[in-house]
C-alpha positions as CSV (number, residue, x, y, z in Angstrom):
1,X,91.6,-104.6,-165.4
2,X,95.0,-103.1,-165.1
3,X,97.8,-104.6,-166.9
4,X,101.3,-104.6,-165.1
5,X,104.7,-105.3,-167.0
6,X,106.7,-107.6,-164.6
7,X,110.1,-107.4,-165.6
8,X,112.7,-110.0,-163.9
9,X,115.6,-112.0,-163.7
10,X,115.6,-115.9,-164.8
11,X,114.9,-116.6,-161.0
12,X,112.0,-114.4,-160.7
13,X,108.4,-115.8,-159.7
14,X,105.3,-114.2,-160.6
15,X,103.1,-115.8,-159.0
16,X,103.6,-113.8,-155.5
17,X,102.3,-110.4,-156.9
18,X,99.9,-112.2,-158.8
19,X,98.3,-113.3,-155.4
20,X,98.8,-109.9,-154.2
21,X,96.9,-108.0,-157.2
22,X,94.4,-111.2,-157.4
23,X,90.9,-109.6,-159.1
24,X,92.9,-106.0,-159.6
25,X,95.7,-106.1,-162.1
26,X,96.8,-108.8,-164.7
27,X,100.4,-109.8,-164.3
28,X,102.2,-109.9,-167.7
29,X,105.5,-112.1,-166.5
30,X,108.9,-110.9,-169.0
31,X,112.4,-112.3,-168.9
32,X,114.7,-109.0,-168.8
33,X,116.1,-109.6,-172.2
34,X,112.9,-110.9,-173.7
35,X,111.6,-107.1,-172.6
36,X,114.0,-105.1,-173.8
37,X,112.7,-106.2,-177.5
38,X,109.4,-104.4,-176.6
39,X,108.4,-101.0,-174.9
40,X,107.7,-100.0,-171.6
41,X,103.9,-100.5,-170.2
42,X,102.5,-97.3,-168.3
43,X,102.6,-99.6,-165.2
44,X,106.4,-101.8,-165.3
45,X,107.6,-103.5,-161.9
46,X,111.3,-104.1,-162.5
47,X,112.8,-106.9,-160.3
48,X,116.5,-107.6,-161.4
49,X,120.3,-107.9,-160.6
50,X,121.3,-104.1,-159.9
51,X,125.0,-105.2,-160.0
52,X,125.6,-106.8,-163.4
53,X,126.6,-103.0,-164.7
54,X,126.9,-104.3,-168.2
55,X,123.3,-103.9,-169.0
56,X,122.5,-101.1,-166.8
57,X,123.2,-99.3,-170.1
58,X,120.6,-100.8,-172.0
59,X,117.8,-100.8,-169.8
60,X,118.3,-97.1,-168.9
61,X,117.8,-96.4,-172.7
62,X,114.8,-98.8,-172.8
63,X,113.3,-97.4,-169.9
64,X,113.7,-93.9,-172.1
65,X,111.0,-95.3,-174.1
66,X,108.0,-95.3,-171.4
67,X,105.5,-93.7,-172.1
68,X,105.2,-90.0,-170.4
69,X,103.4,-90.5,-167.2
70,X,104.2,-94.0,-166.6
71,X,105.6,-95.8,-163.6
72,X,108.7,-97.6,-163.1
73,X,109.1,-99.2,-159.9
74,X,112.0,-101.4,-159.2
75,X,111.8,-104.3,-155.7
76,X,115.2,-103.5,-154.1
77,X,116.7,-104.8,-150.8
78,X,115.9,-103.2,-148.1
79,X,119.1,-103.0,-146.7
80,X,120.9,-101.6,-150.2
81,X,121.5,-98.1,-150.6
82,X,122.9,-99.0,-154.0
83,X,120.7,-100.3,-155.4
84,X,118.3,-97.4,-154.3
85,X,120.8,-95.0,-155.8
86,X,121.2,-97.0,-159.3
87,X,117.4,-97.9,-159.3
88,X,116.6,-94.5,-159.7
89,X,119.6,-93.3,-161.8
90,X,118.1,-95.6,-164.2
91,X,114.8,-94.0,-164.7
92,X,112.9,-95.2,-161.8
93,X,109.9,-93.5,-160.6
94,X,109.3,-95.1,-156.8
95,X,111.1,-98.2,-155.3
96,X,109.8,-101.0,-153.1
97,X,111.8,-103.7,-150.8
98,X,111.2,-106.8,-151.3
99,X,108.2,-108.7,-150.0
100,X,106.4,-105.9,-150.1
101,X,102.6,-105.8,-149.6
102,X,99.5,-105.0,-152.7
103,X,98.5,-102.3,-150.6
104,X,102.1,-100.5,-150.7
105,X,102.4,-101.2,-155.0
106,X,98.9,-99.9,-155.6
107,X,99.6,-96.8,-153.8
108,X,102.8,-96.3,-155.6
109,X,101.1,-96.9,-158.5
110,X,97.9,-95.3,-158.2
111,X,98.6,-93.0,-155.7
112,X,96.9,-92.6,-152.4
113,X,93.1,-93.1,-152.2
114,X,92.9,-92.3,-149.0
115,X,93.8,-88.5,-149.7
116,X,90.7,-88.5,-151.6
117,X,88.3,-88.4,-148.1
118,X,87.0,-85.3,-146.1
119,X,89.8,-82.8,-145.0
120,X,88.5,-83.4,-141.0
121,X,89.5,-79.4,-140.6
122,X,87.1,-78.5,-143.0
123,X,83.8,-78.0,-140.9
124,X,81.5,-77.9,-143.4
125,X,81.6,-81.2,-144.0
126,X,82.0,-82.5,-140.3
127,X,79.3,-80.3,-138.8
128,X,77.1,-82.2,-141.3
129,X,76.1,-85.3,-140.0
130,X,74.4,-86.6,-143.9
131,X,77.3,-85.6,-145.9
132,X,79.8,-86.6,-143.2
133,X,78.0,-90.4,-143.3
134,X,78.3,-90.1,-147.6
135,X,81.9,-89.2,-147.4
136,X,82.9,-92.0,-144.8
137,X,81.0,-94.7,-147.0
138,X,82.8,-93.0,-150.4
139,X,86.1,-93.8,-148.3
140,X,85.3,-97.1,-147.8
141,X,83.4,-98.1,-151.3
142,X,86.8,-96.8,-153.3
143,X,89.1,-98.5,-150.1
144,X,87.1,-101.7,-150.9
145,X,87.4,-101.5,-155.2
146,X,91.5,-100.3,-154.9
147,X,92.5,-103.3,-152.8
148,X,90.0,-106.0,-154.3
149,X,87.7,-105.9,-150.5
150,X,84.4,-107.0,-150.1
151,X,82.1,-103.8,-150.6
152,X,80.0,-103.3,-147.4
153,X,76.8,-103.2,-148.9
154,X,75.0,-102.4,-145.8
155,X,76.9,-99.5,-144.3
156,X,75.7,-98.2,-148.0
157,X,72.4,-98.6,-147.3
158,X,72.7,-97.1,-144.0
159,X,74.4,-93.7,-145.5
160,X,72.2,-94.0,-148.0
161,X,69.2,-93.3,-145.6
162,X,70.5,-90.5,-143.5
163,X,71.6,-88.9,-147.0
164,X,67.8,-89.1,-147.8
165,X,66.4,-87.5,-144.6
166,X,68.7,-84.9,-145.0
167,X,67.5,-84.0,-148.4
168,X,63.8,-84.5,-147.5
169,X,64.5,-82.0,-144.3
170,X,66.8,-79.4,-146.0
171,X,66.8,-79.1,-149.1
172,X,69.2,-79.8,-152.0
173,X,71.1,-76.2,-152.1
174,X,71.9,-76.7,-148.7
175,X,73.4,-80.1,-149.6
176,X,75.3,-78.5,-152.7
177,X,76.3,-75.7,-150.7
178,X,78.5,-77.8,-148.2
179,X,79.5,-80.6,-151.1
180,X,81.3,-78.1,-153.1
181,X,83.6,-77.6,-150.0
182,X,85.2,-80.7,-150.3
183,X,88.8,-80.7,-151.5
184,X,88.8,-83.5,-153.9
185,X,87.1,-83.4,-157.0
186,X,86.3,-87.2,-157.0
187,X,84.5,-86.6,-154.0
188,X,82.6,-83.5,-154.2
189,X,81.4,-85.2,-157.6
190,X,80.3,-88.3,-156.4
191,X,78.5,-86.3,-153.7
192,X,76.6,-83.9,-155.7
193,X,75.3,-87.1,-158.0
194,X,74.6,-88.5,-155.4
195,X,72.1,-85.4,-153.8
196,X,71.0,-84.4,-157.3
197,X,69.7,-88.2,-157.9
198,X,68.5,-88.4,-154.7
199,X,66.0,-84.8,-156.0
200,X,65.3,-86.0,-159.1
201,X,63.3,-88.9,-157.2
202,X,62.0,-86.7,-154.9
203,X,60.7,-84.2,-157.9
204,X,59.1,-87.2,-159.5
205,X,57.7,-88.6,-156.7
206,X,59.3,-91.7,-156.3
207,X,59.1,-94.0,-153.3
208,X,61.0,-93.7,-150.5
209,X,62.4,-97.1,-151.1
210,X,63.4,-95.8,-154.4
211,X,64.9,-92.5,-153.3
212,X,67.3,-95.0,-151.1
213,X,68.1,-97.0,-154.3
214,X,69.1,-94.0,-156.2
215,X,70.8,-92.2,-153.2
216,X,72.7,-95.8,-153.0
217,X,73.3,-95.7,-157.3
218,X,74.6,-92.2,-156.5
219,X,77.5,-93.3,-154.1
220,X,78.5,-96.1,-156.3
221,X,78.3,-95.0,-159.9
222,X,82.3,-94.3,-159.9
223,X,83.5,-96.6,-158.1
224,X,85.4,-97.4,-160.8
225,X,87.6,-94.1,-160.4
226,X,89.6,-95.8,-157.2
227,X,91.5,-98.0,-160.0
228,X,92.3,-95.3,-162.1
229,X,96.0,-92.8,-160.4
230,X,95.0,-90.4,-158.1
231,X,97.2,-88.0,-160.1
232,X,94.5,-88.0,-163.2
233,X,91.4,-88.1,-160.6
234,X,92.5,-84.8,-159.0
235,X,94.8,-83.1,-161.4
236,X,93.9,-79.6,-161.6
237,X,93.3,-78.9,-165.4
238,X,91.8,-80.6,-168.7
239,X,92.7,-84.2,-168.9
240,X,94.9,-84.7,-172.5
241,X,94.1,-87.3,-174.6
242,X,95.8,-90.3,-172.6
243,X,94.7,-89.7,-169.4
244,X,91.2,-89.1,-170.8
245,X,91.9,-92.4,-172.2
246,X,92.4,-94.0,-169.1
247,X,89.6,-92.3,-167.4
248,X,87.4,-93.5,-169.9
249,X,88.0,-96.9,-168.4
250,X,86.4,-96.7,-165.0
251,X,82.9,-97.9,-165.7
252,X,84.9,-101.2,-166.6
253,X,87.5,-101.2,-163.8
254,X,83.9,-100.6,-161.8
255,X,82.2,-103.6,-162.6
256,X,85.8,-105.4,-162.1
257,X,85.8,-104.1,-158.8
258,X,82.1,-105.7,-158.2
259,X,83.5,-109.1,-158.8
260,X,83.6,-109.1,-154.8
261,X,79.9,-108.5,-154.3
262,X,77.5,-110.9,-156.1
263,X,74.8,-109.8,-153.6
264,X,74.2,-106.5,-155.5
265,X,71.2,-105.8,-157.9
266,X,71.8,-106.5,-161.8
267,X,70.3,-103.0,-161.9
268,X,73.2,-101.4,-160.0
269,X,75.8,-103.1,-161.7
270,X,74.3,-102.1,-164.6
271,X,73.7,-98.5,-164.0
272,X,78.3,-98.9,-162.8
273,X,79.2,-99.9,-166.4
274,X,76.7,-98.0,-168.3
275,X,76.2,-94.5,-167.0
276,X,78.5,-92.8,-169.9
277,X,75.8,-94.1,-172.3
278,X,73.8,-92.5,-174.6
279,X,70.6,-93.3,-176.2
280,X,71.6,-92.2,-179.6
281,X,74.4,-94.9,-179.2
282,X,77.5,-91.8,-178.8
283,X,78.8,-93.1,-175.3
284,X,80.6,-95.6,-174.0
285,X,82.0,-98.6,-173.3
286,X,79.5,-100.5,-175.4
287,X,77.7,-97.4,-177.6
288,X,74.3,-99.0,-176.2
289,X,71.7,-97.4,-177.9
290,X,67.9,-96.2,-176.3
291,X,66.0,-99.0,-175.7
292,X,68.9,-101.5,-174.1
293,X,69.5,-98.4,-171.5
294,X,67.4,-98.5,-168.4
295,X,65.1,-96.0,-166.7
296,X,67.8,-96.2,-163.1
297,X,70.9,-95.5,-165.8
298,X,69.0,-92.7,-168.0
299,X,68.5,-90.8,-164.3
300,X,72.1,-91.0,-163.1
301,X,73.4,-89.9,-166.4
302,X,71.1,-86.5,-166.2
303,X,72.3,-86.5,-162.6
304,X,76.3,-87.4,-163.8
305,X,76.1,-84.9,-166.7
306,X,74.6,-81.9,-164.2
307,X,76.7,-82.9,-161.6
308,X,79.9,-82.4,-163.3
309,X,78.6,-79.0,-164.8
310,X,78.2,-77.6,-161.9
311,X,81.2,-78.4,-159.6
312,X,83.9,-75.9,-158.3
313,X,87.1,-76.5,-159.9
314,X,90.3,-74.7,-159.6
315,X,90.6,-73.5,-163.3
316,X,86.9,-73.1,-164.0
317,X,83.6,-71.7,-162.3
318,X,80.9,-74.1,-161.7
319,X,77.9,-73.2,-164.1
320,X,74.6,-72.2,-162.7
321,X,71.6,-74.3,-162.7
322,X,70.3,-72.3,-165.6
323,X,73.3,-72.3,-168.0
324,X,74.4,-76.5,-167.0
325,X,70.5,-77.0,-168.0
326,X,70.5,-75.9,-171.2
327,X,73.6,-78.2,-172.0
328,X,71.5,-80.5,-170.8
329,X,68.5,-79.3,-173.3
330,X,71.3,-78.8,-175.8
331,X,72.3,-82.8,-175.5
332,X,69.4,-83.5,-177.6
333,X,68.9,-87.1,-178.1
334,X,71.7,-88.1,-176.1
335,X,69.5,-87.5,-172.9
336,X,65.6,-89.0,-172.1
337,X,64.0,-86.1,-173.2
338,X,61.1,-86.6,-170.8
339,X,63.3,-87.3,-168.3
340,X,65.4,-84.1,-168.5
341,X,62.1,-82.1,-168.5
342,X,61.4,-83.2,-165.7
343,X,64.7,-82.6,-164.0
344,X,64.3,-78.9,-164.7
345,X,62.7,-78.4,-161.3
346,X,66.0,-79.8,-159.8
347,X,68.4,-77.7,-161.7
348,X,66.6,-74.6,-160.6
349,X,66.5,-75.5,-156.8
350,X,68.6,-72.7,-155.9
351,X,71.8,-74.0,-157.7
352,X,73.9,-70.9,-158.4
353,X,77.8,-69.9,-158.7
């Protein structure tokens, strides 16, 4: 869960944004001269006197101190365009008037989710009626997991289905073909997992029932990635070491997120908090080792893995179906090795640059 610095006058309550971020963010209440004796959070709401100049000085220099990339958002009046001007002279890096809405701090803070869905110009996507379905659902799975929401299980389901007939009738090249038009990376990721999973059963002859349950698996394996800025999600080059840090945490921010929906499988939660793990015991968030990983997690991680081989991205070419299966080969006994030989099938159904 996200931790928020909430720094604030004498007078100051807590307990309004703490009913606002309920389930998202922990609330970690400072008296303004109790703060400056520590350092900045990467996430620091600042909700104090503007006008008593003599400390202005101080808290510029403390707000010196955050770390690089974090935010600084100060709760002004409405009405003051001094405090605007001062609030931001001080280091600030948004503003927000006061009584402001969760939905308005998580956007400063985060970003906008909703940039993430389908450009409706782009008509790849829209002529599509499958991936058009999957995109709409992806919009509302990470609406649901930014602002704490219910997750609409069966609006899933029902994408879910129409993503399956689509495969069964076309194919999955077709399916990669129009994916890997889609702007965002989040997106065209959680799409091409989502198709490639969907294969994989098809290849090994799963049920229908099951293909459903891994097209569904496919959709929500990052749902995690709506609590983590949108500025990391999408930015267009290698992650350094501290955003990769805080990437790292969406399988957790993911099963956070599920709080709001006890009606899902174990299984899926599950596969949500566990499909960066390894069977040699290399991944993470809990180094789980072979035996405690399931059969559903060891299929999306192949399916994760591939995926994120082979998607377009602005400063790198996506890798053919060949080349992204020998990494997979090359994984050793990170992967199910049964399970990856019979994936090769899938990576060679006409996946190329």
């Amino acid at each position: 869960m996200h931790r928020i610095m909430l720094v604030g006058d004498t007078g100051v309550d807590p307990r309004y944004l703490r009913r606002q971020l309920a389930g998202i963010a922990e609330i970690d209440f400072q008296p303004f001269d109790e703060a400056l004796r520590s350092h900045p959070g990467n996430s620091t709401i600042l909700d104090i006197d503007l006008g008593r100049e003599t400390r202005l000085l101080h808290l510029k220099e403390w707000l010196g101190r955050k770390p690089a990339g974090a935010k600084a958002i100060f709760i002004i009046d409405k009405t003051s365009h001094l405090q605007n001007t001062r609030a931001y002279a001080l280091g600030a890096t948004d503003v927000l008037n006061r009584r402001f809405d969760g939905r308005e701090l998580l956007k400063k803070l985060l970003g906008d989710i909703a940039s993430l869905s389908a450009d409706p110009t782009n008509p790849a996507i829209r002529q599509s009626a499958a991936v058009s379905a999957a995109v709409d659902t992806l919009q509302n799975i990470f609406s649901s997991a930014c602002l704490g929401e219910p997750l609409d299980s069966s609006s899933i389901k029902s994408a879910g289905d129409t993503v399956v007939g689509h495969l069964e009738a076309q194919g999955l090249k077709a399916w990669i073909d129009t994916v890997r038009t889609h702007h965002s990376l989040t997106y065209q990721h959680c799409l091409l997992v989502t198709g490639l999973a969907i294969a994989f059963g098809q290849q090994i002859k799963v049920s229908h029932a099951d293909r459903q349950r891994l097209s569904f698996a496919g959709m929500l394996h990052d749902i995690g990635k709506a609590r983590v800025p949108v500025a990391i999600l999408e930015k267009p080059g290698p992650l350094d070491g501290d955003e990769m840090a805080v990437m790292m945490k969406h399988p957790q921010f993911g099963i956070d997120a599920l709080s709001t929906a006890p009606e899902l499988p174990a299984e899926m939660l599950d596969m949500v908090i566990h499909h960066h793990e390894y069977l040699d015991g290399s991944g993470y968030p809990h180094g789980l080792c072979a035996g405690e990983i399931s059969d559903l997690v060891r299929m999306i991680t192949i399916a994760d893995v591939f995926g994120a081989l082979i998607e377009r991205r602005s400063y790198k070419p996506p890798l053919s179906g060949t080349a992204a299966y020998k990494i997979l080969l090359d994984m050793g006994p990170k992967l199910d090795k049964d399970l990856v030989r019979a994936f090769q099938p899938v990576a060679d159904l006409g996946v190329h640059h």
